[in-house]
DORONU-470070 format. One record per atom (N, C-alpha, C): residue number from 0; x, y, z. Coordinates in Angstrom, 2 decimals, padded with zeros to 5 digits. Layout:
BEGIN
NUM;X;Y;Z;
...
***
This chain:
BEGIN
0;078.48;013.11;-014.97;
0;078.03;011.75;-014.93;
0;077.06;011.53;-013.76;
1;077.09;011.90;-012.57;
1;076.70;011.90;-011.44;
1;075.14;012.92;-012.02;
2;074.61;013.95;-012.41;
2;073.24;014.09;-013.10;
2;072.86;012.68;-013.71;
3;073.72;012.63;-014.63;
3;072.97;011.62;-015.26;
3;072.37;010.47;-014.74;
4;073.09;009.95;-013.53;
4;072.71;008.69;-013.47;
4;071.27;009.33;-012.15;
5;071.20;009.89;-011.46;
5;070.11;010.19;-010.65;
5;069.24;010.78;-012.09;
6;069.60;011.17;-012.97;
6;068.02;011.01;-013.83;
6;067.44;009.63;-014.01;
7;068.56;008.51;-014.38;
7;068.29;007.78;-014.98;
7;067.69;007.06;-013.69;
8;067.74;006.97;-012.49;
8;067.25;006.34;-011.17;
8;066.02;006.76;-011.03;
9;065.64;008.45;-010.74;
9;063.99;008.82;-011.36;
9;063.53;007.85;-011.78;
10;063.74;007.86;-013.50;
10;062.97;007.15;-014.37;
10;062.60;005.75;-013.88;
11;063.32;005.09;-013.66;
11;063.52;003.50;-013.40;
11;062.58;003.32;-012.53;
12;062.34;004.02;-011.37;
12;061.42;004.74;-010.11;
12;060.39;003.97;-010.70;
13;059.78;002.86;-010.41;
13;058.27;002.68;-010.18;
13;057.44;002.67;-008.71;
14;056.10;002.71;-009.19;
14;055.25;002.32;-007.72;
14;054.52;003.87;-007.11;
15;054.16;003.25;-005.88;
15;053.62;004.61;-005.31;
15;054.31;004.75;-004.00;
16;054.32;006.12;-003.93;
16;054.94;006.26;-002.51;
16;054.10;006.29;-001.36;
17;054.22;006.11;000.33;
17;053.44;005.83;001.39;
17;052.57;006.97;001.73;
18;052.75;008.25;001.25;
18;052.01;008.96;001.43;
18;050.50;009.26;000.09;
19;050.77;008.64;-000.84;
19;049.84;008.69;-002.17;
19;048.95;007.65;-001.38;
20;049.52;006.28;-001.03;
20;048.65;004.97;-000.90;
20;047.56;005.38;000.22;
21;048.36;006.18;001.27;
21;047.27;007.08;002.84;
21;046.24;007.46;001.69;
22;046.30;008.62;000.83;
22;045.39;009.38;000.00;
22;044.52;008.88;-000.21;
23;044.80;007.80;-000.83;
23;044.08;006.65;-001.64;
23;043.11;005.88;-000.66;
24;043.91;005.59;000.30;
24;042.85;004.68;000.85;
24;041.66;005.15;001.94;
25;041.98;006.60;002.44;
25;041.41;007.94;002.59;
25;040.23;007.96;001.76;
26;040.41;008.09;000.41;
26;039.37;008.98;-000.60;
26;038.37;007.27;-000.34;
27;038.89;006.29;-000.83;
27;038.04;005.09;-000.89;
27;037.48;004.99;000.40;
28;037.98;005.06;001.43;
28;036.66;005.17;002.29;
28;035.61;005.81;002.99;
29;035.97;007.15;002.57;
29;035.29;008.26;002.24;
29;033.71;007.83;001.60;
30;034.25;007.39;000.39;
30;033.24;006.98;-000.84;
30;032.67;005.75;-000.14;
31;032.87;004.84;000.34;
31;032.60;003.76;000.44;
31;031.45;003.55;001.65;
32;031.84;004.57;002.26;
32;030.75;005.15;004.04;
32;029.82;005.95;003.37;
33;029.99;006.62;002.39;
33;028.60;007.43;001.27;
33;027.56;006.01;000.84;
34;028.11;005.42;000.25;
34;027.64;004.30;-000.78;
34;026.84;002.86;000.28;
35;027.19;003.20;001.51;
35;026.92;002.33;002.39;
35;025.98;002.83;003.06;
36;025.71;004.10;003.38;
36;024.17;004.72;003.80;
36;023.57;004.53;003.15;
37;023.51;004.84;001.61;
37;022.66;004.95;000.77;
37;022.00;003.62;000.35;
38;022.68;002.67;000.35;
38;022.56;001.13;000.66;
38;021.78;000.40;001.52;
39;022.30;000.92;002.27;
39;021.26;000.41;003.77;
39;019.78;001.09;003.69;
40;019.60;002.69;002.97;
40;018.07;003.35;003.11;
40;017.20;002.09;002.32;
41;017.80;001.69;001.19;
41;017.36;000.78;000.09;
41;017.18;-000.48;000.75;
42;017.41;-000.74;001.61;
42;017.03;-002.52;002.19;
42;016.76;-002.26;003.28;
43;016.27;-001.34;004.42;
43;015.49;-000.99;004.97;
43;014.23;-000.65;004.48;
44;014.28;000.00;003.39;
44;012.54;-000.02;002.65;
44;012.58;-001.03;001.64;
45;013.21;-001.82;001.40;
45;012.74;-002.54;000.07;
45;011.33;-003.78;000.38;
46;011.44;-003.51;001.48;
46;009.79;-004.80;002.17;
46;008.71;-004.03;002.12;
47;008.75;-002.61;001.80;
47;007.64;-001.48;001.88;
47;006.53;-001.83;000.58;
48;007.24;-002.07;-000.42;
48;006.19;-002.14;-001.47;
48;005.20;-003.33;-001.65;
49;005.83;-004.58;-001.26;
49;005.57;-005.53;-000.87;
49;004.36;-005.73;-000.07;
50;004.23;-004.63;001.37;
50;003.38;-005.00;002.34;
50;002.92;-004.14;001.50;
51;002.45;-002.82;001.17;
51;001.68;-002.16;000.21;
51;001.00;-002.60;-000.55;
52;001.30;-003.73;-001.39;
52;000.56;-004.75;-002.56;
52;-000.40;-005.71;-001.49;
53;000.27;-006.29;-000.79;
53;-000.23;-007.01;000.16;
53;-001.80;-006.15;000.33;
54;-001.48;-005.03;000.94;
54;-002.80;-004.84;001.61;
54;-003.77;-003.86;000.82;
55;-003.48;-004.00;-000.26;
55;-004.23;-003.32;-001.48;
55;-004.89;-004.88;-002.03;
56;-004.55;-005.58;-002.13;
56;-005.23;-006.72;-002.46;
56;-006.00;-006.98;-001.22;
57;-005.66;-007.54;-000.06;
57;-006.52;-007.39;000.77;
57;-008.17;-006.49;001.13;
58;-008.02;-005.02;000.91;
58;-008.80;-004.15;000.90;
58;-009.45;-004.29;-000.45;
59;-009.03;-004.70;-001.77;
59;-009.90;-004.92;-003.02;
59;-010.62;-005.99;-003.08;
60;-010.16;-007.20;-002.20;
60;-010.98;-008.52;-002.16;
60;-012.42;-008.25;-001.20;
61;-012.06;-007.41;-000.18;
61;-013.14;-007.43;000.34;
61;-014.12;-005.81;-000.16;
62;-013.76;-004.77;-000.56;
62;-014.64;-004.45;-001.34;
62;-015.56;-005.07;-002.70;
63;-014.53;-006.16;-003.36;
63;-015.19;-006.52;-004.40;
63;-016.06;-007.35;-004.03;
64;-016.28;-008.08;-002.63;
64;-016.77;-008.92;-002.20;
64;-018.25;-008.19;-001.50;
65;-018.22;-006.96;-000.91;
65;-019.28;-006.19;-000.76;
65;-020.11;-005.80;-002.07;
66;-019.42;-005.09;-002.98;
66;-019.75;-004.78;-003.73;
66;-020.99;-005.28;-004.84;
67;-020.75;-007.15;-004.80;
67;-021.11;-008.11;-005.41;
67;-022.49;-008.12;-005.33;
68;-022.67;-007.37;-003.33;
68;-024.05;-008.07;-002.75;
68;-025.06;-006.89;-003.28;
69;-026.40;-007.65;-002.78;
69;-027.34;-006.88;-003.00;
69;-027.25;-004.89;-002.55;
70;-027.98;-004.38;-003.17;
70;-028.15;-002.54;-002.25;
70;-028.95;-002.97;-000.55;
71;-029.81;-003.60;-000.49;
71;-030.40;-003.45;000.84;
71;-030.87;-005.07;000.81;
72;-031.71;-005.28;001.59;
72;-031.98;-006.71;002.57;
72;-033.48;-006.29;001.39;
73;-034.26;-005.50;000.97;
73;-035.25;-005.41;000.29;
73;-035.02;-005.31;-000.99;
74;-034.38;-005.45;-001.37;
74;-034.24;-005.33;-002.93;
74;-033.85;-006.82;-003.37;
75;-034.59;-007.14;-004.32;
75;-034.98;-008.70;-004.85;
75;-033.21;-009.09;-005.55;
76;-033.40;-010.21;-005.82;
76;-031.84;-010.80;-006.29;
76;-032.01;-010.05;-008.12;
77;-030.76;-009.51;-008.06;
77;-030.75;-008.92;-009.72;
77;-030.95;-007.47;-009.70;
78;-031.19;-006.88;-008.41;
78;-031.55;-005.46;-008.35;
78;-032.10;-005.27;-008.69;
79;-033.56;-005.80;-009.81;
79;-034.85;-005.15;-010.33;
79;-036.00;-005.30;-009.82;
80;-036.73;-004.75;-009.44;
80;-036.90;-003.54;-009.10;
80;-036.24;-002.89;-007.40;
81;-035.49;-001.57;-008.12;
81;-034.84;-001.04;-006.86;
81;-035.70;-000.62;-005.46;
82;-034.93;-000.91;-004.50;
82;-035.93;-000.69;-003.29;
82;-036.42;001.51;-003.28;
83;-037.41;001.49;-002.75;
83;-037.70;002.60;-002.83;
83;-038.10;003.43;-004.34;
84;-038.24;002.77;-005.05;
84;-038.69;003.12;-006.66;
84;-040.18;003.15;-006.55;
85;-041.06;003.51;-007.33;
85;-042.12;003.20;-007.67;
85;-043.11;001.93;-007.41;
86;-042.09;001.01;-007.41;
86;-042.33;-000.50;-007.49;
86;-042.91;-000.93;-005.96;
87;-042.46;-000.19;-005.11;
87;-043.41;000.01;-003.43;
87;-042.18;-000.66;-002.39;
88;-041.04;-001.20;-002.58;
88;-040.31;-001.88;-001.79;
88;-039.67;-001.14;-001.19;
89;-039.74;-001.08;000.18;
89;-039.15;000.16;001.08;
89;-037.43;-000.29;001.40;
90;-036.50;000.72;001.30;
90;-034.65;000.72;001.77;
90;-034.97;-000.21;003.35;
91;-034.40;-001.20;003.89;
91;-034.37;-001.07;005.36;
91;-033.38;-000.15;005.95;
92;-032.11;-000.35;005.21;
92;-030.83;000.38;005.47;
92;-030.70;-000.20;007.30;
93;-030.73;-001.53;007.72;
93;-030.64;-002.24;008.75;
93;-029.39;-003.31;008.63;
94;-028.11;-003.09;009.45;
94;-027.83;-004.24;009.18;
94;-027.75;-005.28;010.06;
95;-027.49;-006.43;009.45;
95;-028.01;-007.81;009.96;
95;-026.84;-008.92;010.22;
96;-026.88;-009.94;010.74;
96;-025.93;-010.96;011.06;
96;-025.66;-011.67;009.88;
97;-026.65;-011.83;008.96;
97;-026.48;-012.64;007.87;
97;-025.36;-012.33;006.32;
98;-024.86;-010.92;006.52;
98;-023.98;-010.59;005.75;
98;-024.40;-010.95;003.91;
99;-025.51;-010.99;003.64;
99;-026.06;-010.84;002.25;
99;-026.79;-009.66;001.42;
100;-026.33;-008.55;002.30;
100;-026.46;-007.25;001.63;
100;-025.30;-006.32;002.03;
101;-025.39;-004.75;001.13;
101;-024.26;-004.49;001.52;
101;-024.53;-003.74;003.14;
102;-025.47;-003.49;003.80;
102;-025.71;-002.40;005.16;
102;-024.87;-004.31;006.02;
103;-024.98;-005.08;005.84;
103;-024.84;-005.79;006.51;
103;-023.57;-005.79;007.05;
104;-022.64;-005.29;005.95;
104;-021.02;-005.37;006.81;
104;-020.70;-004.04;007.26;
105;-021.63;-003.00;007.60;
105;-021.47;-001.96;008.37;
105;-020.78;-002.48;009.28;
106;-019.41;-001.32;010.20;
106;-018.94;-002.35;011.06;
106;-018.04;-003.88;011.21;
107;-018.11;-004.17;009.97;
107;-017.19;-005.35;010.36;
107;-015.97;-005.46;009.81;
108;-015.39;-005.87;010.67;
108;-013.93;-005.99;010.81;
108;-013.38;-007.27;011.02;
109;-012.04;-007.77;010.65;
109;-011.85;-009.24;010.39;
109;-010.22;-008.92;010.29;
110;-009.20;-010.27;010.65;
110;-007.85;-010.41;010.53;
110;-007.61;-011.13;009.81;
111;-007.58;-011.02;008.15;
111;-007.09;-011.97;006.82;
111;-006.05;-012.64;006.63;
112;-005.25;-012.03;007.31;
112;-003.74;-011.86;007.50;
112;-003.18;-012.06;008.54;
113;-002.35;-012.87;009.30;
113;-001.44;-012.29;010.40;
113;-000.55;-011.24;009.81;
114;-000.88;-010.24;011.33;
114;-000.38;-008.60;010.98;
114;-001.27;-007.57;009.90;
115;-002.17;-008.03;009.58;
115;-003.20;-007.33;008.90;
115;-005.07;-007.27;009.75;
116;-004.89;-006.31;009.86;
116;-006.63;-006.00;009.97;
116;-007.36;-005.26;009.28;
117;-008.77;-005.69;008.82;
117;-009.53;-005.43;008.06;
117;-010.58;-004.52;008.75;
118;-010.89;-003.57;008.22;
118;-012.43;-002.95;008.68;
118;-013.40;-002.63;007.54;
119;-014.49;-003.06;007.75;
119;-015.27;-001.89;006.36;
119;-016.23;-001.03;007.35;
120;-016.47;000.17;006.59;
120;-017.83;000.92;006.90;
120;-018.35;001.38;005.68;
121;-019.89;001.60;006.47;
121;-020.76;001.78;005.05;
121;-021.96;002.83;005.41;
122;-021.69;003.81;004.37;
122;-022.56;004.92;004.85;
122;-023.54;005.09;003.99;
123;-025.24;005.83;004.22;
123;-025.76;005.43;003.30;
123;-025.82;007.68;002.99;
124;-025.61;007.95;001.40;
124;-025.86;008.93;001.26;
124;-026.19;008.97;-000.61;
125;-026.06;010.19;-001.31;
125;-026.46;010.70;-002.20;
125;-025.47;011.14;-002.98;
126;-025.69;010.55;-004.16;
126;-024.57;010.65;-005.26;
126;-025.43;010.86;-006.82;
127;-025.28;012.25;-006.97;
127;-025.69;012.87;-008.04;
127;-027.39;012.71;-008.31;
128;-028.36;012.65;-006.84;
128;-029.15;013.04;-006.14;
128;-029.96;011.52;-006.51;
129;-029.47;010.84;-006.88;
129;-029.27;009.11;-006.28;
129;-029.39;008.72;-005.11;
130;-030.00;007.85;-004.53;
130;-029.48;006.76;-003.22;
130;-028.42;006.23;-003.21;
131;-027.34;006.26;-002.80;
131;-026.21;005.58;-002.75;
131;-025.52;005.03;-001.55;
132;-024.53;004.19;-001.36;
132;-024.24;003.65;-000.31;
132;-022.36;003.97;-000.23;
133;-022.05;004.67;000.63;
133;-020.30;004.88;000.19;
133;-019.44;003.59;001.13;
134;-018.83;002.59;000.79;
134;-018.27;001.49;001.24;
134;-016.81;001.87;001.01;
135;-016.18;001.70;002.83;
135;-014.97;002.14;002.84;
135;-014.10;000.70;003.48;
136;-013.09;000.31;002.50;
136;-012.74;-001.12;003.26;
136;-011.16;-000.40;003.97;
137;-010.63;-000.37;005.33;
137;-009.54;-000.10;005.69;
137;-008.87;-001.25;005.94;
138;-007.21;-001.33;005.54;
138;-006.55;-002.09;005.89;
138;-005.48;-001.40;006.45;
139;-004.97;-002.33;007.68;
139;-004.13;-001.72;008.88;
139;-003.14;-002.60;009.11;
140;-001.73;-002.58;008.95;
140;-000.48;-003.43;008.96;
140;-000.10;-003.33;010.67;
141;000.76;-003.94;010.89;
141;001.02;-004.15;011.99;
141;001.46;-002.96;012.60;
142;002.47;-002.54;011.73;
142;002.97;-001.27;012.24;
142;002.49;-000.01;012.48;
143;001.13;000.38;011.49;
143;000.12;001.23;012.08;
143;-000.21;001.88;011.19;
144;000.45;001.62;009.29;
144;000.31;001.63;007.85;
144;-001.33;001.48;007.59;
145;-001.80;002.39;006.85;
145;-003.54;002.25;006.61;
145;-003.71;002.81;005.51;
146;-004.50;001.75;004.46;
146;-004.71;001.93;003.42;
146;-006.47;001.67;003.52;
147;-006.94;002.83;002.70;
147;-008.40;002.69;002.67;
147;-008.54;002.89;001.29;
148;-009.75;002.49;000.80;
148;-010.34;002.23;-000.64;
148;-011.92;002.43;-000.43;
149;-012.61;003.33;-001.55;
149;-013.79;003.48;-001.16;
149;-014.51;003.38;-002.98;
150;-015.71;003.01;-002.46;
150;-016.25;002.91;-003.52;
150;-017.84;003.05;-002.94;
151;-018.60;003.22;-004.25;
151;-020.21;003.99;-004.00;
151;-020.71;002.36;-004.77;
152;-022.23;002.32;-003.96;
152;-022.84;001.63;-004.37;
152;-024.52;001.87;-004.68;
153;-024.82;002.00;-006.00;
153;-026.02;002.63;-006.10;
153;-027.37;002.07;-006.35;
154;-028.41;002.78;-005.71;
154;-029.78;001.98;-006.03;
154;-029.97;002.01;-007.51;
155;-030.22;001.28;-007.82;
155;-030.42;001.38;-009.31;
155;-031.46;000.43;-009.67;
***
């Protein structure tokens, strides 16, 4: 009789014992100090893409804004006829205060943004034995992040 009834006490036995619950709460925070680095990498960069867009728009507004202007201070509104063509109108490739060609923003630099600075440069060279002008707009975040964008601009 005395088997029997310590079987039957086993069975009846629910719950966990004090050494399973240690295990347990062991393994969970184990996992939980994993899941919490990995957490934190993610909201420490999640403002990254953000300032990235930021200053890709920045650097495209003001290339597209170069881009717009005339090739040189000699070349008529509409680009026809190109300076240095046949047509007798000489490149100055000079730039000027007045910012209505592209040699003009050689050099300039500007703050669009708080925490953003702007630079462009503008070089004048040869693209597929063309006159061309290579326009580089840099943008510079506070932290010391630099995104440049370049684009050619041709006598035509």
């Amino acid at each position: 009789m005395r088997i029997r009834d310590e079987t039957r006490s086993r069975v009846l036995q629910q719950g966990v014992s004090l050494v399973e619950l240690i295990v347990f709460i062991v393994i969970i925070s184990v996992a939980l100090a994993g899941l919490t680095g990995v957490y934190q990498i993610a909201v420490v960069n999640s403002v990254d893409p953000i300032k990235r867009v930021r200053m890709l728009e920045l650097a495209q507004a003001q290339l597209d804004r170069v881009m717009a202007l005339r090739y040189d201070e000699a070349t008529p509104s509409g680009g026809v006829p190109a300076c240095d063509s046949i047509s007798g109108l000489v490149c100055t490739n000079v730039p000027e205060a007045d910012l209505d060609d592209v040699d003009d923003y050689a050099g300039f630099g500007d703050t669009p943004s708080p925490g953003y600075s702007r630079n462009v440069a503008v070089q004048t060279t040869t693209l597929d034995g063309s006159a061309a002008k290579r326009i580089s707009v840099t943008v510079t975040s506070s932290d010391g992040e630099t995104l440049t964008l370049t684009a050619y601009r041709v006598n035509f």
